[in-house]
C-alpha positions in Angstrom: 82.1 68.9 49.1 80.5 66.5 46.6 79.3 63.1 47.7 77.9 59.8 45.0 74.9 58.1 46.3 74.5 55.0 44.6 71.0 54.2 44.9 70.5 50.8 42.6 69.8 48.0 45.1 71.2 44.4 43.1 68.0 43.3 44.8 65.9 44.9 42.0 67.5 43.4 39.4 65.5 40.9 37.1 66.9 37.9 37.3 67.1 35.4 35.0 65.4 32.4 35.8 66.4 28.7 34.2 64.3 25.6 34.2 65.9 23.0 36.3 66.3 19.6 34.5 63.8 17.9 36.8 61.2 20.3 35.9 61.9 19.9 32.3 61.1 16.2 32.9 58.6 16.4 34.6 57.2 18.6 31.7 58.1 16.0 29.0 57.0 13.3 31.2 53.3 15.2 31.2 53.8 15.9 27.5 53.9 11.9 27.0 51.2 11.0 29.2 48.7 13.2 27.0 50.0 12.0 24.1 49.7 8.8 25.1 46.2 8.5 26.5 45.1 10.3 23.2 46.6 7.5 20.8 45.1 5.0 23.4 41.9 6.6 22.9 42.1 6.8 19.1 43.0 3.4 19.2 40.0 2.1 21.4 37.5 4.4 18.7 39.0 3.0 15.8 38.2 -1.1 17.2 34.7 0.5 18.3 34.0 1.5 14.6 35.5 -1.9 13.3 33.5 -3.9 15.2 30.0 -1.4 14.8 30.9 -1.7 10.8 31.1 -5.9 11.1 27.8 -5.2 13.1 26.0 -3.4 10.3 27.7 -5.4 7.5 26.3 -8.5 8.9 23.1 -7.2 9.7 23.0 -5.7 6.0 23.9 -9.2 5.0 20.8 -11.1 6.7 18.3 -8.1 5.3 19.5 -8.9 1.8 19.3 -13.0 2.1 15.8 -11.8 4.1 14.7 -10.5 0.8 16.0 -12.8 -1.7 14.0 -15.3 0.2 11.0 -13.5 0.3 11.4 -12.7 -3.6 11.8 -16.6 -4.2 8.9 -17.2 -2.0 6.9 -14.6 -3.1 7.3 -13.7 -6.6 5.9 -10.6 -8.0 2.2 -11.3 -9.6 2.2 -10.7 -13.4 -0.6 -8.7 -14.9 -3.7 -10.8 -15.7 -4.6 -8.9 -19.2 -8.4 -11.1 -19.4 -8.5 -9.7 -16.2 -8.0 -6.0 -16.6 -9.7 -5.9 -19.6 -13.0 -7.1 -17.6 -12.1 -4.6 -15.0 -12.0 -1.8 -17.7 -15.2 -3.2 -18.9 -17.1 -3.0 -15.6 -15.8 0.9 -15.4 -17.5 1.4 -18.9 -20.6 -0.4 -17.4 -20.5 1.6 -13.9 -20.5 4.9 -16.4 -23.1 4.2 -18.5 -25.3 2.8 -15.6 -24.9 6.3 -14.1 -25.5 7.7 -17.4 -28.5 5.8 -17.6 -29.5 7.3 -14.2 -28.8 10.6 -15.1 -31.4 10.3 -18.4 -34.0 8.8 -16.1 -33.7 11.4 -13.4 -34.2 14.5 -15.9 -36.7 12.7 -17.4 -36.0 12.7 -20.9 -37.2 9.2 -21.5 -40.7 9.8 -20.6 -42.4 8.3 -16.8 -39.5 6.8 -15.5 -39.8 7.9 -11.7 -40.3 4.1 -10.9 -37.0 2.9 -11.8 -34.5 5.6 -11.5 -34.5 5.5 -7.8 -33.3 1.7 -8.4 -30.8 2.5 -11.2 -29.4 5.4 -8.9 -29.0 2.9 -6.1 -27.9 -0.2 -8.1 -24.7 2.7 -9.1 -23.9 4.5 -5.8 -23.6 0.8 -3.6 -20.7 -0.8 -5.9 -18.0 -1.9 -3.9 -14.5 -2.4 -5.3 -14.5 -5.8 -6.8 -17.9 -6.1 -7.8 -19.2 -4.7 -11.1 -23.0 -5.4 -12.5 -23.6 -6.9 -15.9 -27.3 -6.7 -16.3 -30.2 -5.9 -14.2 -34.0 -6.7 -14.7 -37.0 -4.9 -13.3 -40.6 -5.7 -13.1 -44.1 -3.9 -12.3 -43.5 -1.7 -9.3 -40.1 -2.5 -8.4 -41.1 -5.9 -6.9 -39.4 -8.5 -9.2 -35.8 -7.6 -9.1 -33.0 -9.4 -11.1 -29.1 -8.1 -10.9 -26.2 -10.0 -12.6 -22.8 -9.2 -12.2 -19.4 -10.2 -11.4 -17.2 -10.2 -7.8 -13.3 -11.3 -7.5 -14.0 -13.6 -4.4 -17.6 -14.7 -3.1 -17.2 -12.7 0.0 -17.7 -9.4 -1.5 -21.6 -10.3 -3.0 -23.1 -10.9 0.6 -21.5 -7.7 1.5 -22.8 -5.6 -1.7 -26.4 -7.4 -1.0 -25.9 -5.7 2.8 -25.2 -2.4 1.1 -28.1 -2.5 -1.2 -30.2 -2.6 1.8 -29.0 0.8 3.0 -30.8 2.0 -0.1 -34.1 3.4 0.9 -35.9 2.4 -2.5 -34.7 -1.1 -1.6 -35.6 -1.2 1.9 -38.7 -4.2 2.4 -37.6 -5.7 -0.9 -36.3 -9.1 -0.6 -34.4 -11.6 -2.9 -35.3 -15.4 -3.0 -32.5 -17.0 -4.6 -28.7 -15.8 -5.1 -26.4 -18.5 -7.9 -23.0 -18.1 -8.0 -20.7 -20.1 -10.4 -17.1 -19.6 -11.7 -17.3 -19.3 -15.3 -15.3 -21.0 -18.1 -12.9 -18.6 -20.2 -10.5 -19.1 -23.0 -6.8 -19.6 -21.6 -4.5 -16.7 -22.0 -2.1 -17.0 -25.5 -4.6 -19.5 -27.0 -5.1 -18.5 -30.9 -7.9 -20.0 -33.3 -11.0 -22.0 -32.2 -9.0 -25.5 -32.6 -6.5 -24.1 -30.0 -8.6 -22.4 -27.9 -8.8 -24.1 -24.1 -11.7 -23.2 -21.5 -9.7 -22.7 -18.0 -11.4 -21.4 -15.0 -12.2 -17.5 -14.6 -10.1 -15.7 -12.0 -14.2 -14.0 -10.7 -17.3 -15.7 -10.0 -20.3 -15.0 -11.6 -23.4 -14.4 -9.8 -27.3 -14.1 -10.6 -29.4 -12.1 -7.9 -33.3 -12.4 -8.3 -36.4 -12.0 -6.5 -39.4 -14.4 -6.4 -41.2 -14.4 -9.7 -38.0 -13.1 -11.7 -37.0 -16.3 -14.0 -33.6 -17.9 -13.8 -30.9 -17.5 -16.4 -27.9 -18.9 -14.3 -24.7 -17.1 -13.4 -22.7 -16.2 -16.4 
């Protein structure tokens, strides 16, 4: 005799499972909140970087009127030509000063030991702004003369201080130091009729020791 066991147990089937409306809402509801807070967010950047932009564009603004008023207050210096040309002449009279030192060193001008010392030291203590014109020596060194040229008065004391750094200098002592500011043509004038004497934009100054005659700051 024959006998069916059925053994499938309906408890082992898969069932099918279905989202209940509530839980659907619920989802959507979540779905919305997200969405929500992320436009709020984007909204609250976007009037951040508004109101940083106004920031910059104002601050912008004030640099710029800043430097118009500076500009108007402070207008850029043209080029003084007279001047530059008597800087480039000072150069050419630094050079050949240390030219001059450099024959008097070797020797080649005959018994010169005396003075090279000073022209060597006269050359190494120019300061920026000051430039020698002529120089006068006498006997053993003491009856000195230096002329030259400064842009403001301050700088001669200062190149007389270096000078006495210089050991060939040191115990030597200058009795009388003229200063002047010197007359020069104006700038554009053409033909001796139209020339016009205005002030220099340096001051001339004349250096000597006792015993050295005057000739006046030129």
């Amino acid at each position: 005799m024959s006998q069916q066991i059925n053994l499938f147990n309906p408890v082992f089937r898969q069932q099918k499972k279905y989202l209940s409306a509530q839980t659907m809402a619920q989802a959507l509801g979540l779905v919305l909140i997200g969405a929500l807070l992320l436009a709020g967010y984007a909204a609250y950047r976007q009037v951040s970087l508004k109101h940083e932009a106004l920031a910059v564009g104002d601050q912008l603004r004030n640099a710029e009127a800043q430097l118009t008023k500076l500009n108007a207050e402070f207008p850029p210096k043209q080029k003084n030509a007279a001047l530059e040309a008597e800087i480039a002449k000072a150069d050419a009279e630094l050079q050949s000063l240390e030219k001059i030192a450099g024959l008097l060193q070797s020797g080649d001008l005959g018994n010169t030991k005396g003075y090279a010392a000073y022209m060597r030291a006269f050359a190494r203590q120019i300061i920026d702004g000051v430039w020698l014109t002529g120089f006068h020596i006498q006997g053993a060194g003491t009856e000195i003369g230096l002329q030259g040229r400064a842009l403001n008065p301050e700088l001669v004391p200062a190149y007389i201080a270096r000078l006495k750094n210089e050991a060939v200098l040191q115990g030597k002592s200058f009795s009388t130091l003229e200063m002047a500011v010197p007359q020069v043509t104006a700038e554009g004038a053409t033909g001796v009729a139209a020339a016009t004497l205005v002030p220099a934009n340096y001051i001339a100054f004349n250096l000597r020791s006792q015993g050295v005659p005057g000739a006046g700051a030129k």
